[in-house]
N, CA, C and O atoms as a GROMACS GRO file, in nm:
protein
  468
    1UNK      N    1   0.264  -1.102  -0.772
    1UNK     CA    2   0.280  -1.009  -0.662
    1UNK      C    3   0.424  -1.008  -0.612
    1UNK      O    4   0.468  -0.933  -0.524
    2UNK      N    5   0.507  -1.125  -0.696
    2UNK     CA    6   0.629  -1.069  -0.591
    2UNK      C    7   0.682  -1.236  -0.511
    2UNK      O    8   0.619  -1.332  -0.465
    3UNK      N    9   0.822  -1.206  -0.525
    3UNK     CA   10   0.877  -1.278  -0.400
    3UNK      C   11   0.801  -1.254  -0.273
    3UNK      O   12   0.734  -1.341  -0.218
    4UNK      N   13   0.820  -1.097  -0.218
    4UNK     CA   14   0.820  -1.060  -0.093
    4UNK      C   15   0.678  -1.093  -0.028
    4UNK      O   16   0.666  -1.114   0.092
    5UNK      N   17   0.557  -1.096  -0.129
    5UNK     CA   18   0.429  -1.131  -0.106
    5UNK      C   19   0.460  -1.272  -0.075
    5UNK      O   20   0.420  -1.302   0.037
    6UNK      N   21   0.521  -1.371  -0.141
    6UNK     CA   22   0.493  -1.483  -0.117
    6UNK      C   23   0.557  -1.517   0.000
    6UNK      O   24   0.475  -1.551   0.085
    7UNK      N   25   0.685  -1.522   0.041
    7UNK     CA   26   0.805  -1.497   0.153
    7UNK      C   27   0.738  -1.472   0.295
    7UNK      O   28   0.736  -1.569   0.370
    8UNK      N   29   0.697  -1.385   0.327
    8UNK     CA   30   0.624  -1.307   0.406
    8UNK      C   31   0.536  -1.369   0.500
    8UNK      O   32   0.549  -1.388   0.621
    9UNK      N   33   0.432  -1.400   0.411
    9UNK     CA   34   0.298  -1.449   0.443
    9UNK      C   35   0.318  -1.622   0.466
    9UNK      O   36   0.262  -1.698   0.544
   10UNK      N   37   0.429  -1.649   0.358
   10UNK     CA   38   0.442  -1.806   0.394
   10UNK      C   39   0.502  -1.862   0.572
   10UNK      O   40   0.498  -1.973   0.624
   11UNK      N   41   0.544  -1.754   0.613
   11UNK     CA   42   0.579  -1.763   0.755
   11UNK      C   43   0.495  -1.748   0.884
   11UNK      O   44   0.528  -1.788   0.995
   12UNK      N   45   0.389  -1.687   0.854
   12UNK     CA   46   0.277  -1.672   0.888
   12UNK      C   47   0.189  -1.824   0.953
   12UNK      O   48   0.180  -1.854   1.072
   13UNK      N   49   0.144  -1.885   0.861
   13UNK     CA   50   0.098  -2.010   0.902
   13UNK      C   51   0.161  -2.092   0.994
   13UNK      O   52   0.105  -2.145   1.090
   14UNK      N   53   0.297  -2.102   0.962
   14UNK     CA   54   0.422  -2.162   1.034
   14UNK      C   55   0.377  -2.112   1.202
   14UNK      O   56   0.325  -2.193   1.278
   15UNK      N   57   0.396  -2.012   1.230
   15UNK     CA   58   0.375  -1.898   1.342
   15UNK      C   59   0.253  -1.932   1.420
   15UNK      O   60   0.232  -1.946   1.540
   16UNK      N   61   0.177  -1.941   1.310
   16UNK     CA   62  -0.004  -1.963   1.415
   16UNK      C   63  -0.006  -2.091   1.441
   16UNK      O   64  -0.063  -2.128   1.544
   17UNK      N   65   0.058  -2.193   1.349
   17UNK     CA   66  -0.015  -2.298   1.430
   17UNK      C   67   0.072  -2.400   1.464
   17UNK      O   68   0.054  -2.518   1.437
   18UNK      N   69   0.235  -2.318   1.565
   18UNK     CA   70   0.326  -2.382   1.597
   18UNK      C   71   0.277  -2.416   1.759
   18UNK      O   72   0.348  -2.496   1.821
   19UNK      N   73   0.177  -2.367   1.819
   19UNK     CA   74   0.130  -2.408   1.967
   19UNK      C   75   0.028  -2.464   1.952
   19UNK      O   76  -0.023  -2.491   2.060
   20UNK      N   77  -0.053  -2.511   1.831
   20UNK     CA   78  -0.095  -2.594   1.782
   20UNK      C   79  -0.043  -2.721   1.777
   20UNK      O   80  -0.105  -2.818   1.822
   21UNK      N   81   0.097  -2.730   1.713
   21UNK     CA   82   0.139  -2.841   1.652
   21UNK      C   83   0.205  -2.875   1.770
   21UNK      O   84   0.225  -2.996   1.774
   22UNK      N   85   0.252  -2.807   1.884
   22UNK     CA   86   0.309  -2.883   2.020
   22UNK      C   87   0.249  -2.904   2.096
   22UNK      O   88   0.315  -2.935   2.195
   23UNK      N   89   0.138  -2.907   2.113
   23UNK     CA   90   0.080  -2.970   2.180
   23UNK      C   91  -0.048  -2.840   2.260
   23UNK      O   92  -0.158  -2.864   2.310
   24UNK      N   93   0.010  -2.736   2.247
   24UNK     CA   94  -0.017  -2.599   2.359
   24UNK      C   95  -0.093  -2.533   2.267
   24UNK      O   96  -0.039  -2.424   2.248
   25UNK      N   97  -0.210  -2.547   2.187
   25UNK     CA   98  -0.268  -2.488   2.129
   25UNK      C   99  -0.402  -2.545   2.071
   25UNK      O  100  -0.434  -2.662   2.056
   26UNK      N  101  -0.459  -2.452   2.048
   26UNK     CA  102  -0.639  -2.518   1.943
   26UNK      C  103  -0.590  -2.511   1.794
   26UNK      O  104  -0.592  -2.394   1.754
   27UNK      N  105  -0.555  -2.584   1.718
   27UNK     CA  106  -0.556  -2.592   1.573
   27UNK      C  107  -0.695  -2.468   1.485
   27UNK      O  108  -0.676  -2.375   1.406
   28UNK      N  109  -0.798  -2.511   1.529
   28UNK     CA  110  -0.924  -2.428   1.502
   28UNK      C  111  -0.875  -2.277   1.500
   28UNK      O  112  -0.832  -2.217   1.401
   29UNK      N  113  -0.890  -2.228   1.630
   29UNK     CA  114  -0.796  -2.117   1.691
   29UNK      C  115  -0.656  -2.023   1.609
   29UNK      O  116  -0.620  -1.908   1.584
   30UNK      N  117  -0.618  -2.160   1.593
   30UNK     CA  118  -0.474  -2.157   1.543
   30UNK      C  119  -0.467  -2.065   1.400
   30UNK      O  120  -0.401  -1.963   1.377
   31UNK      N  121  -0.561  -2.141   1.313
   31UNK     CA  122  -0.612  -2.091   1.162
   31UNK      C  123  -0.671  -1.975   1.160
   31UNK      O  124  -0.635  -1.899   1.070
   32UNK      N  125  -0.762  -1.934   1.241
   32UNK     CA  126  -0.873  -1.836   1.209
   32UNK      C  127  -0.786  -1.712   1.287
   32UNK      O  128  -0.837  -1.602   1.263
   33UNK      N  129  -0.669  -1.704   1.372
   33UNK     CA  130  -0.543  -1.619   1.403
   33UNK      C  131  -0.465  -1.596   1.296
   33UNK      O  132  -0.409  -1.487   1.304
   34UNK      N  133  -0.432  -1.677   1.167
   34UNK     CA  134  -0.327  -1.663   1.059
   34UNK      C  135  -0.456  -1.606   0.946
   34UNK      O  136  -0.433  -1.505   0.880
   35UNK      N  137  -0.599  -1.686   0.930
   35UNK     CA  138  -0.687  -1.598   0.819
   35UNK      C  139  -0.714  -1.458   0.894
   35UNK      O  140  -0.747  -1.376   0.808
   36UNK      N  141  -0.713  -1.401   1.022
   36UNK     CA  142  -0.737  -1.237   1.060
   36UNK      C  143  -0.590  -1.190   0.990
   36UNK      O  144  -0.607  -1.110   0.898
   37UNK      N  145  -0.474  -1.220   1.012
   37UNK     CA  146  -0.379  -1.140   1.009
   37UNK      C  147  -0.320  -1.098   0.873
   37UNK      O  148  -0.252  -0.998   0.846
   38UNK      N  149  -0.376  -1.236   0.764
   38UNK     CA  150  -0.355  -1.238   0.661
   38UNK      C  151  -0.433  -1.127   0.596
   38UNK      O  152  -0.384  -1.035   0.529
   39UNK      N  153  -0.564  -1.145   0.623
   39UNK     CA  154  -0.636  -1.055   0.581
   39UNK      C  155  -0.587  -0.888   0.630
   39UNK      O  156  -0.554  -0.800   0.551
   40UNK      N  157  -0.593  -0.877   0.765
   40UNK     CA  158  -0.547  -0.757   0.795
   40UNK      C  159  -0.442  -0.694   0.750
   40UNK      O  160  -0.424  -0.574   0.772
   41UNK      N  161  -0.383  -0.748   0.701
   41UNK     CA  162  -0.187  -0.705   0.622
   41UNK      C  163  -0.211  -0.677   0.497
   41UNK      O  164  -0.185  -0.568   0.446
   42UNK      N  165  -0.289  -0.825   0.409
   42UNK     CA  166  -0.275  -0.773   0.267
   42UNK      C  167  -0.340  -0.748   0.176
   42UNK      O  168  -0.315  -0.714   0.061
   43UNK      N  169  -0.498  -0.780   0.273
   43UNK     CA  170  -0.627  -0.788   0.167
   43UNK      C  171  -0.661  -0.598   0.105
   43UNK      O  172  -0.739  -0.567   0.014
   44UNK      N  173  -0.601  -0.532   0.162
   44UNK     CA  174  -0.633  -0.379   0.117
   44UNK      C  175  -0.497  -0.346  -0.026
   44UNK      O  176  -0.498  -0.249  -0.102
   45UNK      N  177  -0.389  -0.462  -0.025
   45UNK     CA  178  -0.283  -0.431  -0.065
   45UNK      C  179  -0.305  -0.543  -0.196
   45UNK      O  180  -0.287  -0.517  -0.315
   46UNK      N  181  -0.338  -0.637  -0.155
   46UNK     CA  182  -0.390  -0.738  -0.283
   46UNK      C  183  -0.528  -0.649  -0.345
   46UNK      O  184  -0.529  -0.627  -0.466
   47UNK      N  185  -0.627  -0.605  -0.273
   47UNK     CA  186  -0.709  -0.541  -0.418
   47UNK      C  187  -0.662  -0.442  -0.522
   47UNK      O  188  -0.677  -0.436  -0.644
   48UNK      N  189  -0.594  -0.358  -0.422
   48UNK     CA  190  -0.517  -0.240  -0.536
   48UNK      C  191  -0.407  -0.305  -0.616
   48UNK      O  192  -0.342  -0.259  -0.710
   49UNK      N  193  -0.402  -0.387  -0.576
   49UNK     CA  194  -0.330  -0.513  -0.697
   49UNK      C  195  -0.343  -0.578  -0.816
   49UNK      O  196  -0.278  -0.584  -0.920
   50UNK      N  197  -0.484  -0.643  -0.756
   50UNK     CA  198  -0.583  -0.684  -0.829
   50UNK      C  199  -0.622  -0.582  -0.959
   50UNK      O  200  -0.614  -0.613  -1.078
   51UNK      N  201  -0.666  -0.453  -0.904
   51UNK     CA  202  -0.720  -0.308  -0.955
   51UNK      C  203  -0.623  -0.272  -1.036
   51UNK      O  204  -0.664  -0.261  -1.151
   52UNK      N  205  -0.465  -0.241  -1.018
   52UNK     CA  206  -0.425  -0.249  -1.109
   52UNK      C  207  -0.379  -0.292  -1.239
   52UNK      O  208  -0.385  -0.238  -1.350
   53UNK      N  209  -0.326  -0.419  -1.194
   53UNK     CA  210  -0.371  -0.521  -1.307
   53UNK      C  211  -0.494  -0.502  -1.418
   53UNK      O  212  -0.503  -0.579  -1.513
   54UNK      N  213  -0.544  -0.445  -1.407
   54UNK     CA  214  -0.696  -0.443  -1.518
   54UNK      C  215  -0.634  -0.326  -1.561
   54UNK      O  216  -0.729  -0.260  -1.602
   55UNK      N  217  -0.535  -0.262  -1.577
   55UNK     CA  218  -0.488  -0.181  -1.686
   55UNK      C  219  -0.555  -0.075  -1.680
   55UNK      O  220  -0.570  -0.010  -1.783
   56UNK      N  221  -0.608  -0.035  -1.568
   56UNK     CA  222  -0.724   0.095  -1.625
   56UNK      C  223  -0.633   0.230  -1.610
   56UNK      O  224  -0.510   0.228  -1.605
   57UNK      N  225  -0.721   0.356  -1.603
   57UNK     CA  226  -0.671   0.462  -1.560
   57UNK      C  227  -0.656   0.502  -1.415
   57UNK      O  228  -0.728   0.453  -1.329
   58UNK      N  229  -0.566   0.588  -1.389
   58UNK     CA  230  -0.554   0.647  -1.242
   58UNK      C  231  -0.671   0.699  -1.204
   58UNK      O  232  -0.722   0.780  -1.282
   59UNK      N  233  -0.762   0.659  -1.046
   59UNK     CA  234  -0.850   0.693  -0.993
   59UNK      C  235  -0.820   0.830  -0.967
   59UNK      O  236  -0.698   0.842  -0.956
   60UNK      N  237  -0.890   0.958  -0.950
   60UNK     CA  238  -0.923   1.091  -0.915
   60UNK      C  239  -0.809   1.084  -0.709
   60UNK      O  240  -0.780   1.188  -0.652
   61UNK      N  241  -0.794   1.021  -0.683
   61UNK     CA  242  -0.754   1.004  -0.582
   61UNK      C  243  -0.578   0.973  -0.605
   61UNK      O  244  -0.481   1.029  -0.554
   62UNK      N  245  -0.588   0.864  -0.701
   62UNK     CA  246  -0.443   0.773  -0.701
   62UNK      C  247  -0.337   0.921  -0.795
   62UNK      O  248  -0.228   0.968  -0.763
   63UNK      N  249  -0.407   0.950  -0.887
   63UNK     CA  250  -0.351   1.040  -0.987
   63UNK      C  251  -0.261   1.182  -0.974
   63UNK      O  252  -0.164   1.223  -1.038
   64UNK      N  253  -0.346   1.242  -0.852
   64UNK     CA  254  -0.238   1.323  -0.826
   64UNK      C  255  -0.146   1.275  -0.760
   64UNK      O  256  -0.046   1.328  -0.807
   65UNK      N  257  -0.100   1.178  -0.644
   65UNK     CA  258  -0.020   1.099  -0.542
   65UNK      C  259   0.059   1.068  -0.683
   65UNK      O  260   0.135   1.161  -0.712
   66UNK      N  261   0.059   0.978  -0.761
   66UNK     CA  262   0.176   0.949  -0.801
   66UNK      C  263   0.258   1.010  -0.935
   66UNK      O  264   0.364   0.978  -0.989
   67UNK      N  265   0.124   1.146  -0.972
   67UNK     CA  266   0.145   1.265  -1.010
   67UNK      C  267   0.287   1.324  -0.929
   67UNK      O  268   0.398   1.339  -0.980
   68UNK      N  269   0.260   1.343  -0.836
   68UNK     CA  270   0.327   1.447  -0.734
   68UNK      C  271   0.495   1.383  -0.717
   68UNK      O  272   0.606   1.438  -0.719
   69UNK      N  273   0.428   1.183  -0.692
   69UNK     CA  274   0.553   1.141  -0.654
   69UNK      C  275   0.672   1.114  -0.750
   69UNK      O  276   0.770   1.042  -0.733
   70UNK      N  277   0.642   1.176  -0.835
   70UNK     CA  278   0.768   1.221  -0.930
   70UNK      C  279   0.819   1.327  -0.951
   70UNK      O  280   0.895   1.360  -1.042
   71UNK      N  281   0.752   1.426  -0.809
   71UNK     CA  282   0.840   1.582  -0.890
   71UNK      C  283   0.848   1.614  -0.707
   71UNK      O  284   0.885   1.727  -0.676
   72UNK      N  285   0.822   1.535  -0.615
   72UNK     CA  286   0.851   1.583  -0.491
   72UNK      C  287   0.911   1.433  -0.375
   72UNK      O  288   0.852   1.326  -0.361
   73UNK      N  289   1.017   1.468  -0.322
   73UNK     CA  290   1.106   1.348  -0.272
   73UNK      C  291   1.053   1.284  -0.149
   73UNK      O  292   1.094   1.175  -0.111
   74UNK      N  293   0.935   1.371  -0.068
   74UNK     CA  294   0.877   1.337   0.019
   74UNK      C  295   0.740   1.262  -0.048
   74UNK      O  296   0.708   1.146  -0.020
   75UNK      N  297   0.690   1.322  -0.113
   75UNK     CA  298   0.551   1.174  -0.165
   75UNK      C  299   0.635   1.083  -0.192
   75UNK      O  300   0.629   0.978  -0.129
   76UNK      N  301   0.754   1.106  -0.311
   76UNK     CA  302   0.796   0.953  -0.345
   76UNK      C  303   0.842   0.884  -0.205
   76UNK      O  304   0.824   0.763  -0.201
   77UNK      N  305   0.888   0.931  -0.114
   77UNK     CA  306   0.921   0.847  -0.036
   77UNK      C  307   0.783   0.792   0.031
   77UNK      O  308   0.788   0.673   0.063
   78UNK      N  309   0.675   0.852   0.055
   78UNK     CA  310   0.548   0.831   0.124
   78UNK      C  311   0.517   0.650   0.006
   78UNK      O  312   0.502   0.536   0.050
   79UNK      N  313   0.517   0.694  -0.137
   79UNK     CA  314   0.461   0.598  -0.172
   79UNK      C  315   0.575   0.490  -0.214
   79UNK      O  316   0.548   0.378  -0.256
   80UNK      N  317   0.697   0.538  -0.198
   80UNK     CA  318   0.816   0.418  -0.143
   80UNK      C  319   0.757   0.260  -0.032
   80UNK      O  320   0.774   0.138  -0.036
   81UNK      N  321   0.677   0.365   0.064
   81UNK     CA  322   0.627   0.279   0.209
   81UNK      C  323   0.511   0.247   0.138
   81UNK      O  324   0.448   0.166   0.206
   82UNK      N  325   0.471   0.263   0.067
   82UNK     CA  326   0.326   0.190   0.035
   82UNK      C  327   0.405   0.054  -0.079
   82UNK      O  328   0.394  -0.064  -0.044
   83UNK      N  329   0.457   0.078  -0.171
   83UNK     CA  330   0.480  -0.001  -0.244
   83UNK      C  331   0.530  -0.114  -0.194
   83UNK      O  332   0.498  -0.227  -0.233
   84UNK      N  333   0.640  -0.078  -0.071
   84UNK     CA  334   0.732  -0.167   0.004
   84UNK      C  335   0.628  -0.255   0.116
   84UNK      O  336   0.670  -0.337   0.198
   85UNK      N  337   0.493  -0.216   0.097
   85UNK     CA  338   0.435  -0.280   0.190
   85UNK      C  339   0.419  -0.221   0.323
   85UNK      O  340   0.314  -0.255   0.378
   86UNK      N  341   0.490  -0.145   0.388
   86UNK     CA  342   0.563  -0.050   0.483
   86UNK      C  343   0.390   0.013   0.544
   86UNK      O  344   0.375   0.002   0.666
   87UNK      N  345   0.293   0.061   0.480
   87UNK     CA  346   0.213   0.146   0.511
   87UNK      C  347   0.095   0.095   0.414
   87UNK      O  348   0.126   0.084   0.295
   88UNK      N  349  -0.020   0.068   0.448
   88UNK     CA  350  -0.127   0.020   0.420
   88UNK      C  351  -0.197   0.147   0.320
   88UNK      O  352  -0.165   0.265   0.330
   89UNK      N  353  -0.308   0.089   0.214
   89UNK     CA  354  -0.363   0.178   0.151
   89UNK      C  355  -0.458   0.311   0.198
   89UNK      O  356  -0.482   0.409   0.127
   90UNK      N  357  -0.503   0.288   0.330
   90UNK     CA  358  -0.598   0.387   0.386
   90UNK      C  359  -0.490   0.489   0.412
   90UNK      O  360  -0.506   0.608   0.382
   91UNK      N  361  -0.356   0.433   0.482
   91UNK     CA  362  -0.246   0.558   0.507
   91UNK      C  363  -0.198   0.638   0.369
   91UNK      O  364  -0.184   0.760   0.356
   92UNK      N  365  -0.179   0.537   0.273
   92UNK     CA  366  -0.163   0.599   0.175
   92UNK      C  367  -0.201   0.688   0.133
   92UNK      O  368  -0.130   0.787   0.124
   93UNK      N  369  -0.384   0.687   0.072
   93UNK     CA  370  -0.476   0.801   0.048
   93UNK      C  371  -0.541   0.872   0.095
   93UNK      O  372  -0.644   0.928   0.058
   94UNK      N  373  -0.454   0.878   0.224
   94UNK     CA  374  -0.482   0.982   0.325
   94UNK      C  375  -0.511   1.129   0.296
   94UNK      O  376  -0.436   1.201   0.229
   95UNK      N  377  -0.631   1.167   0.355
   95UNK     CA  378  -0.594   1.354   0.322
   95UNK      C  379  -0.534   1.449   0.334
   95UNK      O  380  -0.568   1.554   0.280
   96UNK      N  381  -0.430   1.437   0.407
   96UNK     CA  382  -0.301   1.525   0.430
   96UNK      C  383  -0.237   1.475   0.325
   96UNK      O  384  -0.192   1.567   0.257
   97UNK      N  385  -0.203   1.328   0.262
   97UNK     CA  386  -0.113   1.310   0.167
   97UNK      C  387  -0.158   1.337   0.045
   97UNK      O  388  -0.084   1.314  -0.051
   98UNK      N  389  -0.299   1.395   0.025
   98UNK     CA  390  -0.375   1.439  -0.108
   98UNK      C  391  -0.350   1.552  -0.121
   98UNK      O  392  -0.316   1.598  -0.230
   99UNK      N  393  -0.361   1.622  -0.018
   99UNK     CA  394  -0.369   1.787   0.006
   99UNK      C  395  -0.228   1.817  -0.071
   99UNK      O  396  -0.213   1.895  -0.166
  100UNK      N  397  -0.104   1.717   0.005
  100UNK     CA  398   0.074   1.766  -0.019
  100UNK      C  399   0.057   1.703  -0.147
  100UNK      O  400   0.156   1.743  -0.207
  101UNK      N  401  -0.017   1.616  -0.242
  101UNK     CA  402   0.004   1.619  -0.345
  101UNK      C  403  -0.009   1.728  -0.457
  101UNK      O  404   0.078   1.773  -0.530
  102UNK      N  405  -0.154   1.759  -0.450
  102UNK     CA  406  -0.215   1.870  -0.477
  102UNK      C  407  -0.132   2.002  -0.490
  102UNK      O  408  -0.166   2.074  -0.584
  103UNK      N  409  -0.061   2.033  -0.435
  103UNK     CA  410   0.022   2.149  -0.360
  103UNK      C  411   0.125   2.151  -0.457
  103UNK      O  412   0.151   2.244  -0.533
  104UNK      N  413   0.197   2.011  -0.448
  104UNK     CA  414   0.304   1.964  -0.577
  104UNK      C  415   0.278   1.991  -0.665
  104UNK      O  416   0.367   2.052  -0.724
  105UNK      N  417   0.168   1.975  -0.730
  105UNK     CA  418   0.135   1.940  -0.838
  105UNK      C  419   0.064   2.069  -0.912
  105UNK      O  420   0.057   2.072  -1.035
  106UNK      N  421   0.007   2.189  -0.820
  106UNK     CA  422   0.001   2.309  -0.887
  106UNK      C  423   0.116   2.359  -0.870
  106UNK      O  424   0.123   2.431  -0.969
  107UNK      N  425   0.238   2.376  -0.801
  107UNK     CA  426   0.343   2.467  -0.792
  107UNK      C  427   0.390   2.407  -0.906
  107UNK      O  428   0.453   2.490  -0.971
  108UNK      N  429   0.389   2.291  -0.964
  108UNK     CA  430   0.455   2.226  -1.064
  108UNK      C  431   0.393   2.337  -1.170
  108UNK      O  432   0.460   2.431  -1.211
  109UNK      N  433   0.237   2.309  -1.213
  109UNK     CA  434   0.197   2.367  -1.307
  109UNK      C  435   0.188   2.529  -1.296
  109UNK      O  436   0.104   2.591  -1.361
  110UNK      N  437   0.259   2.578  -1.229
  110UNK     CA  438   0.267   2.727  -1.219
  110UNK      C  439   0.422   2.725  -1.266
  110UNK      O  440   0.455   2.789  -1.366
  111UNK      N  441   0.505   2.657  -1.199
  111UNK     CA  442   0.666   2.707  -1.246
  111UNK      C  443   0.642   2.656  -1.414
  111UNK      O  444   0.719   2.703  -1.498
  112UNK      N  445   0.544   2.571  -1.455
  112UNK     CA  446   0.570   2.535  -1.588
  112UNK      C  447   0.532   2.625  -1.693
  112UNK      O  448   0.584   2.620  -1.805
  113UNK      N  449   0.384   2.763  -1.638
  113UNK     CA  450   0.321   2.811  -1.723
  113UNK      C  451   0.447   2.949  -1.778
  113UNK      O  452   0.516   3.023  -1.708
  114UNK      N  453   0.435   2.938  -1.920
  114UNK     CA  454   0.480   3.049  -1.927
  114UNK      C  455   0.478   3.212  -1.928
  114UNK      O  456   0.375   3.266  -1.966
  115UNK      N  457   0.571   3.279  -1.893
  115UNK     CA  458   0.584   3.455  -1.805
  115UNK      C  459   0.492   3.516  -1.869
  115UNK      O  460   0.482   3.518  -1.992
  116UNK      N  461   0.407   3.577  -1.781
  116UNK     CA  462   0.308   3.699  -1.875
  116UNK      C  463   0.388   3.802  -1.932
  116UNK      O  464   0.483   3.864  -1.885
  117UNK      N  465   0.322   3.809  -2.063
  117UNK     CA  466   0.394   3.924  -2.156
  117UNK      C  467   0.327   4.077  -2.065
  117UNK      O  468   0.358   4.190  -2.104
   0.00000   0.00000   0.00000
């Protein structure tokens, strides 16, 4: 997954259970604050991880998005923030960002078809 996966998250623990470790905190508490946040940050970002890794094909969803994000500077930047971590997967496959794919992706296949005789 990455430096930045590991980097990241390793600071995390440090964080939760530093009012723990001085004295000003529940250890218990402490943990189950760093397993919510962990989870909340990367568990949507580690499955599509996971998912990719198995080599498969682009889901009906994923396909036009990164269809699009090669022929339009605003998806690529949309899925810039996803890759970078920046924006979580639900923002990602959002329906406004399906719709502007979609959109891309027939104007694409219209400037491509060739002129009626």
């Amino acid at each position: 997954m990455g430096r930045g996966w590991a980097l990241e998250p390793a600071r995390w623990p440090a964080e939760a259970v530093a009012p723990a470790a001085t004295g000003r905190g529940d250890p218990d508490r402490s943990l189950t604050v760093y397993a919510r946040r962990h989870r909340r940050r990367l568990s949507g970002h580690q499955y599509l991880a996971a998912d990719f890794a198995k080599a498969r094909r682009f889901n009906p969803m994923e396909r036009p998005v990164f269809s699009a994000a090669a022929r339009d500077e605003r998806v690529a930047r949309h899925m810039h923030l996803f890759a970078s971590r920046l924006i979580g997967p639900l923002r990602f496959l959002n329906p406004l960002v399906l719709a502007k794919a979609t959109v891309v992706n027939i104007r694409h296949r219209k400037a491509a078809e060739p002129p009626a005789r």
